[in-house]
C-alpha positions in Angstrom: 15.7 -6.6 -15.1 16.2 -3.9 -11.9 16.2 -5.3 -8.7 15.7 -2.6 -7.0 12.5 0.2 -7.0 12.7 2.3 -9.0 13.5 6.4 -7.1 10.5 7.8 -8.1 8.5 4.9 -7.0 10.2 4.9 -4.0 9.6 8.2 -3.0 5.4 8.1 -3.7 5.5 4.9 -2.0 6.8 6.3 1.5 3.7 8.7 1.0 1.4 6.6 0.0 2.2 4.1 3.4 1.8 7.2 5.8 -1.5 7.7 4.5 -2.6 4.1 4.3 -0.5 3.2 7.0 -1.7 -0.3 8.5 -1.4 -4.4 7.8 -5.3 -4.9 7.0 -6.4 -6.2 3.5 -8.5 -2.7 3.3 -5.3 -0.7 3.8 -3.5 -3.2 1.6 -6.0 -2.8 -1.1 -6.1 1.2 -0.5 -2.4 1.4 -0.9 -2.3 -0.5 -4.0 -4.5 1.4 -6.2 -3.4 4.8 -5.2 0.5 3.3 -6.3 -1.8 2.3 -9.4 -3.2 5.4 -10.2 0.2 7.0 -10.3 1.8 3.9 -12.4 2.3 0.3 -12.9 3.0 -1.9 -10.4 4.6 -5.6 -9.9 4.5 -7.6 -7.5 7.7 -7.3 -6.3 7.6 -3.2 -6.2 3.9 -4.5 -4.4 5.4 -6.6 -1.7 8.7 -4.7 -1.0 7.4 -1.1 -1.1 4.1 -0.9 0.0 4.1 -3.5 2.5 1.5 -5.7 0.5 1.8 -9.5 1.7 0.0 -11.5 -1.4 0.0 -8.9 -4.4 -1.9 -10.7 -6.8 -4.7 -11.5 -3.8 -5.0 -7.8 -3.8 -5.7 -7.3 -7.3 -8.2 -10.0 -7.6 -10.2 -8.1 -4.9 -9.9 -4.8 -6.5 -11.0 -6.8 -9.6 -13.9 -8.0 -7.5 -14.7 -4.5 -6.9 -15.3 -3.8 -10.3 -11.5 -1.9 -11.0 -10.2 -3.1 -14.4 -6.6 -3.9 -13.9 -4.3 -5.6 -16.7 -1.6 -8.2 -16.1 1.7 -7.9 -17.9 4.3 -10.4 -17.6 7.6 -9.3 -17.3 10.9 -11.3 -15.8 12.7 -9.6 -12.8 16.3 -9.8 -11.0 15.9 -10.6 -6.8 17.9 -9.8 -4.7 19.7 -13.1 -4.5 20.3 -12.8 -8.2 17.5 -15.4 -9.6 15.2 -14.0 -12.4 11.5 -14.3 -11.3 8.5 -13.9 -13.4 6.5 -11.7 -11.9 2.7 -10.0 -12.9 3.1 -6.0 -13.7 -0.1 -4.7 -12.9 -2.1 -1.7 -15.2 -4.6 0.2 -13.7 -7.1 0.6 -17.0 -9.8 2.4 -15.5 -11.2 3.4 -12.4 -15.1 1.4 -11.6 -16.6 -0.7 -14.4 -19.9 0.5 -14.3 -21.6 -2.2 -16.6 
């Protein structure tokens, strides 16, 4: 339970927000799967790093989109100290071309 984002997280998600720099859902959603394509992501790491206002919003439209993303529960530390469950989102593969 980290409260905090993890360095090398931190450091691809500066890069990431200068490329998809931006407060529209499209550059919400852009952001969000290129942090997924590197590695998991909560919601949390989502909100506080890349600047993403409803996480799990986003991942229901990527979802939408035919992107096959895995929820994994896992219990985090806020700031403030309380423990929060929060979704860890998997990027499983890229289109589902059914």
């Amino acid at each position: 339970m980290d409260k905090k984002i993890p360095p090398h997280k931190e450091a691809a998600f500066q890069e990431i927000n200068k490329e998809f720099s931006g407060n529209s859902v499209k550059q919400q959603c852009a952001r969000l799967l290129r942090a997924l394509s590197l590695f998991s992501i909560n919601t949390f790491e989502a909100s506080r790093g890349l600047g993403v206002y409803h996480p799990p919003a986003r991942i229901l439209q990527l979802r939408k989109l035919g992107y096959i993303i895995d929820t994994i529960w896992q219990v985090i530390e806020a700031e403030n100290g309380d423990k929060h469950r929060v979704g860890c989102y998997v990027l499983r593969s890229g289109l589902n071309h059914e």
